[in-house]
C-alpha positions in Angstrom: 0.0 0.0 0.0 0.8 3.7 -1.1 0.8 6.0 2.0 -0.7 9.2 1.2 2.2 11.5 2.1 4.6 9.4 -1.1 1.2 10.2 -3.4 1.7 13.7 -2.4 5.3 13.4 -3.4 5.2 12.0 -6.4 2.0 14.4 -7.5 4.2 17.4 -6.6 7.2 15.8 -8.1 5.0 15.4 -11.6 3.6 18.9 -11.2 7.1 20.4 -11.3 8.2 18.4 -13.9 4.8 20.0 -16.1 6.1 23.2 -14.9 9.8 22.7 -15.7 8.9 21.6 -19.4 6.4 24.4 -19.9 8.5 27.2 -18.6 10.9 25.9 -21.3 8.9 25.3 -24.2 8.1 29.2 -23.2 11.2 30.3 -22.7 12.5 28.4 -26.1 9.5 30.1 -28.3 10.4 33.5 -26.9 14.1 33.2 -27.7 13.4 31.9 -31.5 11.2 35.2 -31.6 13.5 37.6 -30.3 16.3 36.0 -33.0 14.1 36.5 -35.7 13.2 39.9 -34.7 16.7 41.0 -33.6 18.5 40.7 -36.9 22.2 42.7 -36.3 24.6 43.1 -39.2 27.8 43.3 -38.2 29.6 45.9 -39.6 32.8 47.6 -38.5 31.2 50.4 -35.7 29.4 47.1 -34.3 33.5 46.0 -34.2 35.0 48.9 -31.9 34.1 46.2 -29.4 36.0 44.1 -30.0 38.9 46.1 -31.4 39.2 47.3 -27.9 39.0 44.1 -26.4 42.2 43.7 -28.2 44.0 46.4 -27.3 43.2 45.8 -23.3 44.7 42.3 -23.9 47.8 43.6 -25.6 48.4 45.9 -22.7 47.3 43.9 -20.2 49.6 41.1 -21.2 52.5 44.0 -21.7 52.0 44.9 -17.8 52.2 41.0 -16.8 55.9 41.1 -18.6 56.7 44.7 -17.1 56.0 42.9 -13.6 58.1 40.2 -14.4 60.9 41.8 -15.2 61.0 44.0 -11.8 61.3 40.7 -9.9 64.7 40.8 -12.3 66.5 43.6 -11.5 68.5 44.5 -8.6 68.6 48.1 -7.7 65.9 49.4 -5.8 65.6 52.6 -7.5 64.8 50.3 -10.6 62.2 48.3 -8.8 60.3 51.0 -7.1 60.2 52.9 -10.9 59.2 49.2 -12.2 56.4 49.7 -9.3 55.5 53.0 -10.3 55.6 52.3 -13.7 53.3 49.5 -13.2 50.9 51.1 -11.3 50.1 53.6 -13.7 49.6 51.3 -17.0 47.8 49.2 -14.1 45.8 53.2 -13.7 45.5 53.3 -18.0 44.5 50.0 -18.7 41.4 49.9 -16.1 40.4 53.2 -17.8 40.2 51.1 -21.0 38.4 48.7 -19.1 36.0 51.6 -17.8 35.5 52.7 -21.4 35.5 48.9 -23.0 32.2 48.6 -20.7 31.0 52.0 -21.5 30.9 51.0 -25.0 29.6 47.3 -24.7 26.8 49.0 -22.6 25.7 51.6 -25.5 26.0 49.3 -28.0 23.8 46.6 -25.8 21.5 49.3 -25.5 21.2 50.5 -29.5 20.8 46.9 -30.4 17.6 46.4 -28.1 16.1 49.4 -30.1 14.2 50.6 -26.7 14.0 54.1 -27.5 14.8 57.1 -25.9 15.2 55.1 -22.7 17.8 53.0 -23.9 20.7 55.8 -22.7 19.0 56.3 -19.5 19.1 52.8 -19.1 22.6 52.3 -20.0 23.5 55.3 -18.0 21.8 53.6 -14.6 23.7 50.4 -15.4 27.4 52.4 -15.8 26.1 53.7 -12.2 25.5 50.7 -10.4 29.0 48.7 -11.6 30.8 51.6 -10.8 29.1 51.9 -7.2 29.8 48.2 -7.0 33.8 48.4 -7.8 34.4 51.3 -5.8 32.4 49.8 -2.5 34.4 46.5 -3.3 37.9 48.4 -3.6 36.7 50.6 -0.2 36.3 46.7 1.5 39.6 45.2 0.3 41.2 48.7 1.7 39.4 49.1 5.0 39.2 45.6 5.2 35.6 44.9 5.6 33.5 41.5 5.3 32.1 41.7 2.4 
């Protein structure tokens, strides 16, 4: 005999499985839409992504040699201009970064065609990350738990 607490189990259990497939047959349907709708052509302004995707990756590489090579020398005046040196393509390259993200946002934006909100939108977003990175760089410095 089948108590009724397992039949209440296995009629929950095949209720979320209903669920599971219908959310996505949904979510599948919706997706095919939005492809058909969303048709981009890529053209060379839709490429300054990733042109300066590049470019951080070039420099960011360049600054993991630079650091290298200050474990190499041996006078401390070198090493502490290595440092500084570092420090500010370190400074350079997360500008980059800043406007890489800038950029990825806009463009995000454009290609959802929402309008005349579509700035303010992307504007809010730039807001929030940057609120985000400077309260996690004000933890790692004051040393808070995060």
């Amino acid at each position: 005999m089948i108590k009724v607490d397992t039949m209440a189990q296995i009629s929950n259990f095949l209720i979320g499985m209903i669920l599971i497939g219908l959310f996505g047959s949904v979510f599948s349907v919706f997706m095919a839409g939005m492809a058909d709708s969303t048709d981009i052509a890529y053209d060379n302004s839709t490429l300054e992504v990733y042109n300066k995707l590049d470019v951080l990756i070039v420099n960011l590489n360049q600054t993991q040699s630079d650091l290298n090579e200050i474990k190499e020398r041996s006078g401390v005046l070198d090493v502490i201009g290595g440092i500084f040196s570092s420090a500010y393509n370190v400074l350079l390259t997360t500008q980059d970064s800043f406007d890489l993200f800038r950029v990825m946002s806009n463009d995000a934006v454009d290609d959802l065609g929402i309008g005349i909100t579509g700035p303010l939108f992307s504007n809010a977003l730039q807001t929030i990350v940057l609120v985000v990175i400077v309260f996690l760089i004000l933890a790692v410095i004051l040393k808070w738990k995060v």
